[in-house]
C-alpha positions in Angstrom: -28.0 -13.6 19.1 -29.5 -13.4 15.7 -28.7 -9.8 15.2 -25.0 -10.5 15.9 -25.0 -13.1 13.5 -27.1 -11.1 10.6 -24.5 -8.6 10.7 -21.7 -11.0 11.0 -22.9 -12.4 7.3 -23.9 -9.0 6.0 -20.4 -7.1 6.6 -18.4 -10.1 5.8 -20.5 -10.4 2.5 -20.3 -6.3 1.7 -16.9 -6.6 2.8 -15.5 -9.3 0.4 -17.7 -7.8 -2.1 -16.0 -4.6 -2.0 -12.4 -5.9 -1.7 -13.0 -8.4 -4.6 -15.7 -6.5 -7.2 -14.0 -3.1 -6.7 -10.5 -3.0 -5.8 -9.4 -6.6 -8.0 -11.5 -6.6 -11.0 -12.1 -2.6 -11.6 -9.0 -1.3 -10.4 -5.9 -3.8 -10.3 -6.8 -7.0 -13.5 -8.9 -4.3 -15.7 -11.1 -6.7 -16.3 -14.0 -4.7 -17.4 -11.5 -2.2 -19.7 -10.5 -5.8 -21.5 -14.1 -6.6 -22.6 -15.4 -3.2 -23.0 -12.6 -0.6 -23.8 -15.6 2.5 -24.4 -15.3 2.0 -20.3 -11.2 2.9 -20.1 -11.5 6.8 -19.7 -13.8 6.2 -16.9 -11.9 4.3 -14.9 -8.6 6.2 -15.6 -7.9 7.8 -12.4 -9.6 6.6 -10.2 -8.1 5.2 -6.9 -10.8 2.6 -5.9 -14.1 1.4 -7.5 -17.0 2.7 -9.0 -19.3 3.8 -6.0 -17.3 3.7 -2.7 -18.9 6.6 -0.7 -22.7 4.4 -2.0 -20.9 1.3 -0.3 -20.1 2.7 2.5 -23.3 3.8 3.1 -24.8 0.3 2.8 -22.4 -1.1 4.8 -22.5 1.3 8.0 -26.2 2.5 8.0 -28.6 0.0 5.5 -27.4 -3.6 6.6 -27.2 -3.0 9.8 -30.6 -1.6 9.8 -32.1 -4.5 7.6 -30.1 -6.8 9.8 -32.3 -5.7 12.8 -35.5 -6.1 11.4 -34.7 -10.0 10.2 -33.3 -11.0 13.3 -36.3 -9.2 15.2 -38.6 -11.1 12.7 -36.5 -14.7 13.4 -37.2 -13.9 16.7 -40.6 -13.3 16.9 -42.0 -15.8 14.6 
């Protein structure tokens, strides 16, 4: 029960993270390229955020994994 309900908050969290961080302010307002245009040829063609493939490894293998061990610890204590 707890697990299901770590991981619930966790991808919902990572999720809206990566949806709203990446995708809206990087990629779609510019809002970093506004306040610091040294960033501009960075970001140039690039078709999502900074660290997708980094994300995606949090989000499939790391929270899960953290997940477990909290709701193992809630349970046993």
């Amino acid at each position: 029960m707890f697990l299901t309900v770590f991981l619930t908050l966790v991808f919902c969290l990572a999720i809206t993270l990566m949806i709203f961080f990446d995708y809206f302010l990087l990629m779609k307002f510019y809002f970093f390229q506004f306040y610091f245009p040294e960033v501009e040829s960075v970001y140039e063609n690039r078709k999502y955020g900074y660290n997708i493939k980094s994300q995606l490894v949090k989000l499939l293998i790391i929270f899960p994994a953290v997940s477990a061990v909290a709701a193992w610890v809630c349970n046993k204590f």
